[in-house]
C-alpha positions in Angstrom: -5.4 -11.6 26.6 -6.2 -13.9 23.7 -9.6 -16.1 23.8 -9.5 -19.4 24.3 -11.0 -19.8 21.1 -8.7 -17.9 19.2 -5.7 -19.2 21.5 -7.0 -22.9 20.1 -7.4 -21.6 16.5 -3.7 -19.9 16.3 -2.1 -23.3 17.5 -4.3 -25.3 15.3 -3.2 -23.1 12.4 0.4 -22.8 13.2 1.1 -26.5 14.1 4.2 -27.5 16.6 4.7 -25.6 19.7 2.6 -23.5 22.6 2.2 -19.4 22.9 4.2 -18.0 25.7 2.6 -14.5 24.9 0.3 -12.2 23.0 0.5 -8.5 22.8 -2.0 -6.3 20.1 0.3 -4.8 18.1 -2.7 -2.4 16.5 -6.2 -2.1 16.1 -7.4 -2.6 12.5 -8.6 0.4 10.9 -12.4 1.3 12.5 -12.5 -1.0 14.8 -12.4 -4.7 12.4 -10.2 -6.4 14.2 -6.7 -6.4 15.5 -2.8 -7.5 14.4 -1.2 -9.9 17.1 2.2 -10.7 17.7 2.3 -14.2 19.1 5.5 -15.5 20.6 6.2 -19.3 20.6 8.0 -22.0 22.4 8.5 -25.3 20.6 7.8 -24.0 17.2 9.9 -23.2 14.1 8.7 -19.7 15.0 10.2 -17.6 17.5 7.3 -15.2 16.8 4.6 -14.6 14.2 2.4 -12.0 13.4 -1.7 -12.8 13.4 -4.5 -10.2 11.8 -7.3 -11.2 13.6 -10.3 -9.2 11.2 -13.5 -9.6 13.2 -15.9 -6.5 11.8 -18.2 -5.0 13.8 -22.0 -5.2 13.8 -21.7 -1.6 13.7 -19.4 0.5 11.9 -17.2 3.5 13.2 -15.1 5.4 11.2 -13.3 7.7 12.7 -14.2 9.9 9.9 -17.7 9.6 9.5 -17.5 7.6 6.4 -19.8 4.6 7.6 -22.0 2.7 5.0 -21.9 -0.4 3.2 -19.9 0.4 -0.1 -17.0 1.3 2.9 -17.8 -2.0 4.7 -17.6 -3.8 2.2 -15.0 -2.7 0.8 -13.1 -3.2 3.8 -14.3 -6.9 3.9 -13.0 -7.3 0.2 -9.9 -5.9 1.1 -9.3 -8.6 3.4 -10.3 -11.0 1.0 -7.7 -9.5 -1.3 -5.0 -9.4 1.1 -5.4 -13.1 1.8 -5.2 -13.9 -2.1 -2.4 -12.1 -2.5 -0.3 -13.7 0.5 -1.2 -17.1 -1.4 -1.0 -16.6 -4.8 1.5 -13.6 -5.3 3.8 -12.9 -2.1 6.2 -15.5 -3.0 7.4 -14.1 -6.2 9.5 -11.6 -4.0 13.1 -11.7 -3.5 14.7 -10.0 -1.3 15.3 -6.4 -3.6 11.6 -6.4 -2.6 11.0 -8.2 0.9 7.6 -8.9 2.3 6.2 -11.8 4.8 5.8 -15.0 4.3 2.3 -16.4 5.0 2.5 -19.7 7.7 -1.4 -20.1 7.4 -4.5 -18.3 7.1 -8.3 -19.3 7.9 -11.7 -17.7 6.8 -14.8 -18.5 8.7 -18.2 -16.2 7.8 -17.3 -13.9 10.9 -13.7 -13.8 10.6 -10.5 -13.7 9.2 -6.7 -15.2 10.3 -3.7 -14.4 8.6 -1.0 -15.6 10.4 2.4 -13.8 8.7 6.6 -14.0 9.8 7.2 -11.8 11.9 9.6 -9.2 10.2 11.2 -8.2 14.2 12.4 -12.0 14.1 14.0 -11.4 10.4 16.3 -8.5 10.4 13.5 -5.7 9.8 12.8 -4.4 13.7 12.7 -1.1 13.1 9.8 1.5 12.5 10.5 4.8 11.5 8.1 8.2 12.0 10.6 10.3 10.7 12.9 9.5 7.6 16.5 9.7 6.9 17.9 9.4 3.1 19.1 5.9 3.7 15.6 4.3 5.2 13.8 7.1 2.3 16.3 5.3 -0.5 16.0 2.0 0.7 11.9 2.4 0.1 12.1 4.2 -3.5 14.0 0.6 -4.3 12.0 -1.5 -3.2 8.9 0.1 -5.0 11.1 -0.4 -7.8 11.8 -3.4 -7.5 8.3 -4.5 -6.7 6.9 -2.8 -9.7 9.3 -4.4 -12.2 8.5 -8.2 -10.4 4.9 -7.4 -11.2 4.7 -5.9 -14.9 2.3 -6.9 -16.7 1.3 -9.2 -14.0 -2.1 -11.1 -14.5 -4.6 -9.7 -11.4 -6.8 -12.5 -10.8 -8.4 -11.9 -7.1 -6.7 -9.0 -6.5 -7.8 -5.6 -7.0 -8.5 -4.2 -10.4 -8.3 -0.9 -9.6 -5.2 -0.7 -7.1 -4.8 1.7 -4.3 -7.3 2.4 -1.6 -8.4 5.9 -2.9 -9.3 4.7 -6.8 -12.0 6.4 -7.7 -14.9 3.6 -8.7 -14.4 2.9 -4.9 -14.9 6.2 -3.4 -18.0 8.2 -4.9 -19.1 9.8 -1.9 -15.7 11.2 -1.3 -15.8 12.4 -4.9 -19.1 13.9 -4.3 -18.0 15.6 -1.3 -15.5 17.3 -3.3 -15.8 21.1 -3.6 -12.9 22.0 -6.2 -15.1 21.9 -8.8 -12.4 22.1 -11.2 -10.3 18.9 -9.8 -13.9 16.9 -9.4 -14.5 17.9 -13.0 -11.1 16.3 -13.7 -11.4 13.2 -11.5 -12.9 11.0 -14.6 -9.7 12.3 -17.1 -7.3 11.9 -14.4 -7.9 8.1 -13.5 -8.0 7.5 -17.2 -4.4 8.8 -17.7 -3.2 6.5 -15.1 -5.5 3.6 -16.6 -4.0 4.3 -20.3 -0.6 3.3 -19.6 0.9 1.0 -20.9 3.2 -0.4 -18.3 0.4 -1.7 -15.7 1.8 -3.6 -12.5 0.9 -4.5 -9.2 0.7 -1.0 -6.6 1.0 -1.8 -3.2 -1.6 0.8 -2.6 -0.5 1.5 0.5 2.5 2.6 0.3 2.7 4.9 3.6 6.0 4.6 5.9 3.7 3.2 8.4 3.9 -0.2 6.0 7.8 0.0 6.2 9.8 -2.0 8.4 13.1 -1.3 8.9 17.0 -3.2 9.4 18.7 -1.7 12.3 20.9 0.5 10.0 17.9 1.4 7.9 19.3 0.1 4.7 17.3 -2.6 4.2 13.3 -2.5 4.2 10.3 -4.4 4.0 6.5 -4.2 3.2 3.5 -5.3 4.9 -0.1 -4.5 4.6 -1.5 -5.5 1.3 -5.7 -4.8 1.7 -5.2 -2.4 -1.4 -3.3 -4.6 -3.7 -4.1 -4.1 -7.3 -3.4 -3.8 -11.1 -2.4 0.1 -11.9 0.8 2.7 -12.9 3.5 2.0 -10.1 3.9 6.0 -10.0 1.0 5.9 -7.9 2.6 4.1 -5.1 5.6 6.9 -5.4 3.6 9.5 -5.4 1.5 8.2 -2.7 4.8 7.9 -0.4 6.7 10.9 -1.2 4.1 12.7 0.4 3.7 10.1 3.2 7.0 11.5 4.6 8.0 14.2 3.4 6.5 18.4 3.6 5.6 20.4 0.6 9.0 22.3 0.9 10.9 18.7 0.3 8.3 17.0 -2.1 9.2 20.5 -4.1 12.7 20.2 -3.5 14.0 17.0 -4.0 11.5 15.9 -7.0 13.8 15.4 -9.5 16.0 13.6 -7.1 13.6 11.4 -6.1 12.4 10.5 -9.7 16.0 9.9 -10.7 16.9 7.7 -7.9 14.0 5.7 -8.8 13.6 5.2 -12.2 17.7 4.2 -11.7 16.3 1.2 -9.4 13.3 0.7 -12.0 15.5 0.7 -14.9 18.3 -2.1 -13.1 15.2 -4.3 -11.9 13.2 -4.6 -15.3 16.2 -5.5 -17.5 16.4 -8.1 -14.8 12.8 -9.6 -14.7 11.8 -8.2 -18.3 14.6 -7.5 -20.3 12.0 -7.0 -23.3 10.3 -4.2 -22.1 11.6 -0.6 -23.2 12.8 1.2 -20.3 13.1 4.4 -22.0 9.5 4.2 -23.0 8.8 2.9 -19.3 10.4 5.7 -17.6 9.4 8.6 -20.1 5.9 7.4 -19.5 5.5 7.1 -16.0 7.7 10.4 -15.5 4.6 12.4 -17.5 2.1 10.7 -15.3 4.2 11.4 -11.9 1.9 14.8 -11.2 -1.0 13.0 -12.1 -0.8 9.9 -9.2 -0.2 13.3 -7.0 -3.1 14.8 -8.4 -5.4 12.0 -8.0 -4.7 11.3 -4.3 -5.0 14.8 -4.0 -8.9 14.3 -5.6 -9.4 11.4 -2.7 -7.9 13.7 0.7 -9.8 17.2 -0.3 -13.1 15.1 -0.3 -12.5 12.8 2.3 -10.6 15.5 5.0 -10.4 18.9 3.5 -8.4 20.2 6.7 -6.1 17.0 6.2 -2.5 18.2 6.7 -1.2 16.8 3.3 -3.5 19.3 1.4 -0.7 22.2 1.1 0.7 24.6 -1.8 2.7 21.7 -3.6 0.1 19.8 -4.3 -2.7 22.2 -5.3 -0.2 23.8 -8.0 0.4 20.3 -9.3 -3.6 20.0 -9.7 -3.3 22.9 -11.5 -0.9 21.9 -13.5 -2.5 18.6 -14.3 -6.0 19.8 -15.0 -4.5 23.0 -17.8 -2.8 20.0 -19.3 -6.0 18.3 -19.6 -7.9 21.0 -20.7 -4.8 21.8 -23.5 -5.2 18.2 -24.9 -8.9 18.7 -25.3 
């Protein structure tokens, strides 16, 4: 049951027309607020989706991680999100959909981001497992979202994208116990920082943020908190291993690559036909293994029994760190 208050605010926001319903769609993340979808009569809406962020007084993670570099954080996220539905969003076609933004308020206690809703545009579907079209149809449009953004200017987005970046999360880090990966942490981010080819990462890239056509063949994104300047293999990495087990990430790597740096290379000649694909590709191929091994870093600190920690990854660490020490 909505407010009043917010009731008032969503109308105020949206314009034309009256709410026929409300249903919570999700809690935000610890307990910061909630995502609405609001369904309309009178309005050029059918439906629209609102993220209500209304932090706590009191924080609880359901991980234990309460302080204020997480709170914070969490508020800047939001912050972030908002910037880049206003400033960025709308350079997306459709190779990379993602919602419009109707309107959005900021108040010192809260937050309203009131976003298309995706059900009402072709994308009602929500997977938990994967098939090859739905798996294909996401290694494209990370493609083609990397290429819109290369060599992007950042301004009010993250500088550092992707939730787990390591100048964000230093009591994970100290948490750590692989000596040998925590050693690392510092040489890995700086690989990924070095390249060359720096885009916009989602930084979130989980199937959780995918929504889905009916026939899977067509996707698109949502939830951009960890929006930011970095190596688009991150955001590969990062959902490979959202949706897939070690035996497939092992598997199918080489198909996966290949499929995607086909997408990447078609997008960029498109947006920047300057830019050297085959330096592009050859780069962010090398640096594959470390965006694995640098989530990796974030999980074993944060949740060391977390189900993603497996043999696949930890070879890859080991892989990544003798190649460090080799270049010393």
């Amino acid at each position: 049951m909505l407010s009043q208050n917010l009731h008032d605010r969503i109308l105020r926001l949206i314009g034309l027309g009256s709410i026929s319903s409300s249903q919570v769609i999700q809690n935000l993340w610890s307990g910061y607020g909630q995502i609405l979808r609001i369904n309309l009569e009178g309005s050029e809406y059918p439906s629209t989706i609102v993220k209500h962020v209304n932090p706590p007084s009191i924080s609880n993670h359901p991980r234990g991680w309460n302080s204020d570099i997480s709170h914070l954080r969490k508020l800047r996220s939001y912050q972030i999100e908002l910037n880049w539905y206003k400033n960025f969003s709308s350079k997306c076609n459709d190779s990379c959909t993602v919602p419009s933004l109707i309107s959005a308020e900021q108040s010192d206690n809260d937050f309203l981001i009131i976003l298309q809703d995706m059900d009402a545009y072709g994308f009602p579907a929500r997977l938990t497992n994967i098939n090859q079209k739905a798996f294909n149809a996401c290694l494209s449009w990370l493609a083609n979202f990397h290429a819109t953004f290369l060599n992007t200017p950042i301004d009010g987005l993250w500088e550092s994208g992707c939730y787990w970046h390591l100048e964000t999360r230093p009591q994970e880090l100290e948490a750590l116990d692989d000596l040998a990966l925590k050693k690392a942490a510092s040489a890995i981010d700086l690989e990924l920082k070095a390249s060359p080819f720096q885009t916009l990462v989602h930084g979130d890239a989980k199937l959780a943020n995918f929504c889905f056509s009916e026939d899977s063949r067509k996707v698109a994104a949502v939830d951009f908190q960890y929006i930011g300047k970095g190596c688009g293999i991150k955001d590969l990495a990062y959902f490979v291993g959202s949706c897939l087990n070690e035996e497939q990430c092992e598997s199918q790597e080489q198909d996966i690559l290949d499929y995607y740096f086909c997408e990447l290379r078609k997008a960029t000649q498109k947006t920047h036909p300057q830019i050297n694909c085959d330096d592009l590709e050859q780069d962010w191929r090398r640096l594959y293994p470390y965006a694995w091994a640098d989530f990796h870093r974030f999980l074993k600190g944060w949740s060391p029994g977390h189900w993603k920690i497996n043999s696949y990854s930890e070879r890859i660490c080991r892989e990544v760190i003798k190649d460090l020490e080799q270049s010393l």
